[in-house]
C-alpha positions as CSV (number, residue, x, y, z in Angstrom):
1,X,0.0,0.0,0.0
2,X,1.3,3.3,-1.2
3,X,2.0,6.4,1.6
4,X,-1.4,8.5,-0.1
5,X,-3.0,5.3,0.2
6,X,-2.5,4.3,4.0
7,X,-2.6,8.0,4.8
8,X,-6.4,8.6,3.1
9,X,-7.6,5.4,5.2
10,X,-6.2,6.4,8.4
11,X,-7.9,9.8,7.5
12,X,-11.1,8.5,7.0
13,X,-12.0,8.2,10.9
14,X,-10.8,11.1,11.8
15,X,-13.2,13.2,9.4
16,X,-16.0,10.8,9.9
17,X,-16.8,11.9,13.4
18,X,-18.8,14.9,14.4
19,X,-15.9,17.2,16.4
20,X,-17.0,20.5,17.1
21,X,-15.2,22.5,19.2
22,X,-18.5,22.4,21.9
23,X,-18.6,18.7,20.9
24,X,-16.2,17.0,24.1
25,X,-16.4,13.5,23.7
26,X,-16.0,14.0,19.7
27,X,-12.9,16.1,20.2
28,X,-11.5,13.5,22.6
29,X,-12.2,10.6,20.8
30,X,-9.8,11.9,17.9
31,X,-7.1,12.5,20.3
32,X,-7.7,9.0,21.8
33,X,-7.3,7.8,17.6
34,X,-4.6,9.8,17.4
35,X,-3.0,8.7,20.6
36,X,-2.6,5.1,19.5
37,X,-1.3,5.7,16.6
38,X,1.7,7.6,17.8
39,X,2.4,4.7,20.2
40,X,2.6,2.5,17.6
41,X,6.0,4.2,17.0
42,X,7.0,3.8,20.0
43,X,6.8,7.8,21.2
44,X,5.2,8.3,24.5
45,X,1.9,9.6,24.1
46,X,-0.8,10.8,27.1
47,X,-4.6,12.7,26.8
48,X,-4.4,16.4,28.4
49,X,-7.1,17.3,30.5
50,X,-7.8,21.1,29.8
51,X,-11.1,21.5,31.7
52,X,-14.8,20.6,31.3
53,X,-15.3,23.0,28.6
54,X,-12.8,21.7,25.9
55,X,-12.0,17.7,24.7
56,X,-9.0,16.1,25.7
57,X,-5.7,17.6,24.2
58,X,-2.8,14.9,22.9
59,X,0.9,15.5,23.9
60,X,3.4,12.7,22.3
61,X,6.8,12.6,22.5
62,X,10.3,10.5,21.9
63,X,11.7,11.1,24.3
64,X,9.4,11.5,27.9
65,X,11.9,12.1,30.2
66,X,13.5,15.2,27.9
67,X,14.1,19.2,29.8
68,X,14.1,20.4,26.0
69,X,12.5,19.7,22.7
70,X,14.2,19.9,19.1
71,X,11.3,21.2,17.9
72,X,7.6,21.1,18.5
73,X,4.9,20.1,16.5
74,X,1.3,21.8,16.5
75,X,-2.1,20.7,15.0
76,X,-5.6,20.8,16.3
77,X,-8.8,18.2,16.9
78,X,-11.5,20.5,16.5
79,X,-13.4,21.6,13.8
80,X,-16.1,24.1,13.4
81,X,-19.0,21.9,11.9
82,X,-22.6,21.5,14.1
83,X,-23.1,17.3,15.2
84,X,-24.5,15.3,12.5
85,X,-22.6,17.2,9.4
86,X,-19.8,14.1,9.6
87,X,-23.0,11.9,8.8
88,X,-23.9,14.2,6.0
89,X,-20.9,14.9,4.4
90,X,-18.8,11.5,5.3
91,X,-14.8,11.8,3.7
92,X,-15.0,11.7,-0.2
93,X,-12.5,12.0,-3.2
94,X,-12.9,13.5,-6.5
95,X,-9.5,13.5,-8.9
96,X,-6.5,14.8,-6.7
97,X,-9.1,16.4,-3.7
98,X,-10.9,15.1,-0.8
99,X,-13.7,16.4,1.0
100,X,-14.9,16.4,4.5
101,X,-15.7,18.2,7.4
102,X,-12.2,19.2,9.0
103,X,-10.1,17.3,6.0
104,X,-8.1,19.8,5.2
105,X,-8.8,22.3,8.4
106,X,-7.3,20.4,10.5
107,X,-7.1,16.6,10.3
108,X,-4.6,16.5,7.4
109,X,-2.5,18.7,9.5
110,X,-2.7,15.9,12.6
111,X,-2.1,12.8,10.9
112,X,0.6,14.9,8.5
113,X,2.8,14.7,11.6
114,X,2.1,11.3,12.5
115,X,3.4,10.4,9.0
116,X,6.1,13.0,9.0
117,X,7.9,10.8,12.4
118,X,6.7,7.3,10.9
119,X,8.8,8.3,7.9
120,X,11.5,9.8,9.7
121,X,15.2,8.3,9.3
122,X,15.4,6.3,12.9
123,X,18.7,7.7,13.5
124,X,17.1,11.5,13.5
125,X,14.1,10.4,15.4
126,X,16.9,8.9,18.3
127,X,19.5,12.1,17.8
128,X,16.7,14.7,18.4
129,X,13.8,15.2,21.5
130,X,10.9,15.8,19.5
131,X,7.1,17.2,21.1
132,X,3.9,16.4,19.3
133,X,0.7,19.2,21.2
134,X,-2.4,18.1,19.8
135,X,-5.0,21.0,21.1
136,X,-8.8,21.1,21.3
137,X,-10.4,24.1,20.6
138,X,-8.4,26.3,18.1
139,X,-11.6,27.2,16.0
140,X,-12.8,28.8,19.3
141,X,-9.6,30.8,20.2
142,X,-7.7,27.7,22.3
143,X,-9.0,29.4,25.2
144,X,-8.4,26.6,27.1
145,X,-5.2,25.1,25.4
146,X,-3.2,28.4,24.8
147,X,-1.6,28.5,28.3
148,X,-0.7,24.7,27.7
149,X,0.9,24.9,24.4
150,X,3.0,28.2,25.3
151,X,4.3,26.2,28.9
152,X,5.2,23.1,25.8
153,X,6.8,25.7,23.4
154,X,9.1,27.2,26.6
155,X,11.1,23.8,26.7
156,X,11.4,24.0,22.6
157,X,13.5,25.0,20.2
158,X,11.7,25.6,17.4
159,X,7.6,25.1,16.9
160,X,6.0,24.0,13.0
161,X,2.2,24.5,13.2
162,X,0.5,21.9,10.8
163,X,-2.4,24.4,9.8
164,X,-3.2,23.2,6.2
165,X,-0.9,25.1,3.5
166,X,-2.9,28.0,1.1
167,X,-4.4,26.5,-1.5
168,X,-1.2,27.1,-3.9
169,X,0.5,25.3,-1.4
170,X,2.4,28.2,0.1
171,X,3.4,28.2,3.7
172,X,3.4,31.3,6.1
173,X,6.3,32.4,7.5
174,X,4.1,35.4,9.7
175,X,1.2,36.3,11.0
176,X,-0.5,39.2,12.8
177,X,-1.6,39.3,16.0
178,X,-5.6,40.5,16.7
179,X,-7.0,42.0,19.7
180,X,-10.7,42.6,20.2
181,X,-12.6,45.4,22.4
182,X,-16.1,46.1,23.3
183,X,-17.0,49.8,24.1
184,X,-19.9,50.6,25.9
185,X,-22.0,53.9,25.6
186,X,-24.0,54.7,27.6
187,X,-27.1,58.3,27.5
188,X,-30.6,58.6,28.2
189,X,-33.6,58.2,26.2
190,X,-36.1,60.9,25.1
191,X,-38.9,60.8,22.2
192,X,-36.9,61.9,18.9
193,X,-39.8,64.0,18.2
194,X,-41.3,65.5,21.1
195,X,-38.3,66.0,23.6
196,X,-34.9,64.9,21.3
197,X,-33.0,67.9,23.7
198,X,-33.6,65.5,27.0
199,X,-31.5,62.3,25.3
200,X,-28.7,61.8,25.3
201,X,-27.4,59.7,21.9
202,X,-25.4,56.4,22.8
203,X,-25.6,55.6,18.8
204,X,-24.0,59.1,17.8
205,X,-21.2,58.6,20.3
206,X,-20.6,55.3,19.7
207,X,-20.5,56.5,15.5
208,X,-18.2,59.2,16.2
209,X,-16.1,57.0,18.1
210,X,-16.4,54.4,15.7
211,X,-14.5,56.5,12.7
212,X,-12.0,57.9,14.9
213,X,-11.1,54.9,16.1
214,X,-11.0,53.1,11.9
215,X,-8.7,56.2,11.4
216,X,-5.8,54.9,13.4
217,X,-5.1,51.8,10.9
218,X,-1.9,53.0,9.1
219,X,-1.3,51.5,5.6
220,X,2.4,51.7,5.6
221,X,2.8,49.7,9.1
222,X,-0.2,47.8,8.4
223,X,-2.3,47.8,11.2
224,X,-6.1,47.7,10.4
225,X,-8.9,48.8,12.8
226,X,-12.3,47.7,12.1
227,X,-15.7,48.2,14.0
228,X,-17.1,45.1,13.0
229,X,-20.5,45.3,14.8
230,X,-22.2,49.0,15.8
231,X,-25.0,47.8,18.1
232,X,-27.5,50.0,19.7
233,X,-31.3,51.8,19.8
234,X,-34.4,50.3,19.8
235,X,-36.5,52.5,17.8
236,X,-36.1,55.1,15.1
237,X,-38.4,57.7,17.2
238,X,-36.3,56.8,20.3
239,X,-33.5,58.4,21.1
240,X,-31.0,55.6,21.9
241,X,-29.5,55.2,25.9
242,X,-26.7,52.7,25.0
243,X,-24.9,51.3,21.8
244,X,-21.6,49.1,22.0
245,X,-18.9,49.1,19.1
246,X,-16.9,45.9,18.6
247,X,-13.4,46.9,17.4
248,X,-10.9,44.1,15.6
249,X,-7.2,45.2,15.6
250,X,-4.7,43.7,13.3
251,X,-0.3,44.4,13.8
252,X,2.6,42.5,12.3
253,X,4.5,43.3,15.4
254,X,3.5,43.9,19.1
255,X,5.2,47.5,19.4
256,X,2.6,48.4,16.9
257,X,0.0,46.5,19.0
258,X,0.8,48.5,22.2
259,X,0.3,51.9,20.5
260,X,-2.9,51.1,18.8
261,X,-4.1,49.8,22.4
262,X,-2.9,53.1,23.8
263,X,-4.4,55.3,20.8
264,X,-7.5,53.3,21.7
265,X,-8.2,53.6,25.3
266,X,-7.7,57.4,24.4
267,X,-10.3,57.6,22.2
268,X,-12.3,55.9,25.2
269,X,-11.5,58.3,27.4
270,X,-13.1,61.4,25.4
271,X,-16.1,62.2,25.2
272,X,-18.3,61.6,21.8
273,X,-21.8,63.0,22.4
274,X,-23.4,65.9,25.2
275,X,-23.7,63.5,28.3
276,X,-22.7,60.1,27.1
277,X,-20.5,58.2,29.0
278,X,-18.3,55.0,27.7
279,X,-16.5,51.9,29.1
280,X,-13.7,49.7,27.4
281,X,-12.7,46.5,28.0
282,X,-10.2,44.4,25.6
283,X,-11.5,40.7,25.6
284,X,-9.1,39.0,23.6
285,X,-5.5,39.4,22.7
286,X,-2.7,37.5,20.5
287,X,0.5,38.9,20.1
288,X,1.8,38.7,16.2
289,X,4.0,35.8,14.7
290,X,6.9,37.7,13.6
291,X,8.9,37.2,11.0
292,X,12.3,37.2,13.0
293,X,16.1,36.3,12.5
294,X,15.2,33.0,13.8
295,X,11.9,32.2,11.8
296,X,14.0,33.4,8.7
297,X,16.5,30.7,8.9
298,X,13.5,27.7,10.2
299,X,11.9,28.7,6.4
300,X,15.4,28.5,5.5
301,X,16.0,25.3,6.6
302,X,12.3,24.0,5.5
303,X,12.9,25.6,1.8
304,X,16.1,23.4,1.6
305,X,14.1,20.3,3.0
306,X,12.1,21.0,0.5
307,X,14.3,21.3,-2.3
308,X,16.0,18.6,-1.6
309,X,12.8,15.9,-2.1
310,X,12.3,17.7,-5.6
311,X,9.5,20.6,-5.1
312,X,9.5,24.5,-4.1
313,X,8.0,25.9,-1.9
314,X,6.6,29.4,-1.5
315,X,5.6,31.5,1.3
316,X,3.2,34.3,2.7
317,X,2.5,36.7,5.7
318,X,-1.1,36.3,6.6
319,X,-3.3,38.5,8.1
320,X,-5.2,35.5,10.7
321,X,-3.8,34.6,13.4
322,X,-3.4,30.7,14.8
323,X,-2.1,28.8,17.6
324,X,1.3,29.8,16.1
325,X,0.7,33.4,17.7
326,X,0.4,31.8,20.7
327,X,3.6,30.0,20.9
328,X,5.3,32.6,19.7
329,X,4.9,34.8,22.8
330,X,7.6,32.9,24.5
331,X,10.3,34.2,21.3
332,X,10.7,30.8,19.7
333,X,10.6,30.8,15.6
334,X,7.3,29.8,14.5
335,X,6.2,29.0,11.1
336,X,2.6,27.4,9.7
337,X,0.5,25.7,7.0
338,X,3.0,23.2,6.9
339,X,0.1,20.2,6.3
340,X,-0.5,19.9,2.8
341,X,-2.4,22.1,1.2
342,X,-6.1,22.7,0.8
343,X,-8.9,25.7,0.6
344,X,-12.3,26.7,1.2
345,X,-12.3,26.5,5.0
346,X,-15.1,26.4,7.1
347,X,-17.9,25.7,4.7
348,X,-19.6,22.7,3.1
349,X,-16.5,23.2,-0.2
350,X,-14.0,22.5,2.4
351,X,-11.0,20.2,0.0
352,X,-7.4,18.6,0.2
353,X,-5.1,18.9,-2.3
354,X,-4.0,15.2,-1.8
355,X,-1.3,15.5,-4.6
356,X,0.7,17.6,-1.9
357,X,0.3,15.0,0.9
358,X,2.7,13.0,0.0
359,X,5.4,15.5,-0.3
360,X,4.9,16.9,2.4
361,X,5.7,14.5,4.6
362,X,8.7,14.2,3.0
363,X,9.6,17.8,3.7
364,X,9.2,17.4,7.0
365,X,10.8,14.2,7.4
366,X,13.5,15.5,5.0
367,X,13.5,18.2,7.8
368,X,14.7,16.3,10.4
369,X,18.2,15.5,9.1
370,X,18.6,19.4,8.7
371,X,18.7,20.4,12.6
């Protein structure tokens, strides 16, 4: 049996089972898969319990008894499909793609590094410590995994997240990091007709605010600020008491991160509308995936390992951020998409490029005899 061939039927269970973020015993029950199948190669492999409110995570490695790792890998269980979709829409293949809930976002990724060790040369699996963190609840911000997976990338070297390569089959070399804000207005109601002068407008404020705040983005750092939702009022012929703006940030590095945040809570502080008041609170952060001295010589090392089993490979900066931001934080070079390559995330088009699984693997494997 072929590598494509052993690899598409050890796929096949992990796509065919509902695991939604929400959905516990799904989520776990691919890390349990995945589990045995890395101690069939002998690397020690144990279930993470991260709380009620996430499935088990996976953590495999070589050498258990190791103070450092070579290099870590990253993938994650979860997917974003509702129960019952797996049913639906079971693993299928047309010509050189596959379809499925999760094939491509992130299962390939997972079994990808599975392969990517099975493959490896047994005197680079014994030379180097190698860590395997399985998280998840990625598609919901790894709220429960991202203190986990930066205490793992603190003992390692070097971190490859197996996020599914752009459809092209690029890799990314950088991301940006995102933070998110809600600010609260609040004024007082009064007819719009009758008595407009007794209100006080949360929904001008919060407008005002809105703009000024979309006016810090700067094209030539590029940082973006967008008020994705403007939420307030409850009748035209009301004047509205309260109206919240939810702000995305995006920043290629975290000095630029810390300035917007400053530039931000400023704008908060002012005062938008005649007897309106505001409150700001920033409910999620991720520092940005840099492209540093570091990361340039890991895409180094992975264009050569490339090379060197016959393909090129190309790379990108994006604009989302992953798990990769995460581990990042604690300075380690990070790069991502390194599963093969696929497209049309999150929706019922999801597809694998299988034609890139197979060298893939090889990359990585190829890889391992480079550090």
């Amino acid at each position: 049996m072929s590598v494509l061939e052993s690899f598409m039927n050890d796929l096949k269970p992990l796509v065919n089972i509902d695991c939604g973020s929400n959905n516990v015993a799904g989520v776990t029950k691919v890390a349990e898969m995945m589990k045995k199948h890395f101690e069939s190669i002998g690397f020690h492999a144990e279930l993470v319990d991260l709380g009620p409110t996430a499935g088990k995570g996976l953590f495999a490695c070589n050498k258990p008894d190791a103070d450092h790792y070579d290099v870590l890998f990253n993938a994650h269980l979860d997917t974003v499909f509702p129960d019952g979709t797996a049913e639906q829409r079971p693993l299928s293949t047309k010509g050189d793609r596959a379809y499925g809930p999760g094939c491509s976002d992130c299962k390939s990724g997972v079994l990808a590094i599975f392969y990517s060790l099975k493959d490896a040369r047994p005197e680079d699996i014994k030379r180097l410590s190698i860590a395997v963190a399985l998280n998840p609840d990625e598609e919901t911000g790894s709220k429960a995994s991202n203190k986990w997976l930066k205490e793992v990338a603190k003992k390692a070297k070097r971190a490859l997240v197996f996020e599914a390569a752009r459809e092209g089959g690029q890799l990314v070399r950088s991301r940006k990091g995102s933070s998110n804000y809600v600010v609260e207005f609040k004024g007082m109601t009064s007819h719009a007709g009758n008595a407009p002068y007794k209100g006080a407008n949360a929904n001008v404020a919060a407008a005002r605010f809105a703009l000024a705040a979309y006016g810090l983005a700067d094209v030539l750092k590029g940082t973006t600020v967008n008020p994705g939702i403007i939420q307030g009022g409850t009748a035209p012929n009301i004047i509205s008491a309260s109206c919240k703006v939810f702000l995305d940030t995006r920043y290629w590095n975290n000095e630029d991160d810390k300035e917007l945040d400053r530039e931000i809570n400023k704008l908060a502080e002012a005062t938008w509308a005649p007897r309106v008041t505001q409150t700001i609170e920033r409910v999620s952060h991720s520092n940005s995936m840099p492209l540093s001295e570091s990361t340039k010589e890991l895409v180094a090392q992975i264009t050569e390992a490339a090379k060197l089993e016959g393909f090129d490979i190309e790379w990108v900066d994006a604009g989302g951020a992953s798990d990769g931001n995460h581990m990042a934080e604690v300075g380690i070079p990070v790069i991502d998409g390194c599963g093969p390559a696929g497209g049309e995330f999150h929706s019922e088009r999801e597809f694998l490029r299988m034609d890139t699984i197979e060298e893939r693997i090889r990359m990585i494997s190829r890889f391992l005899t480079l550090i």
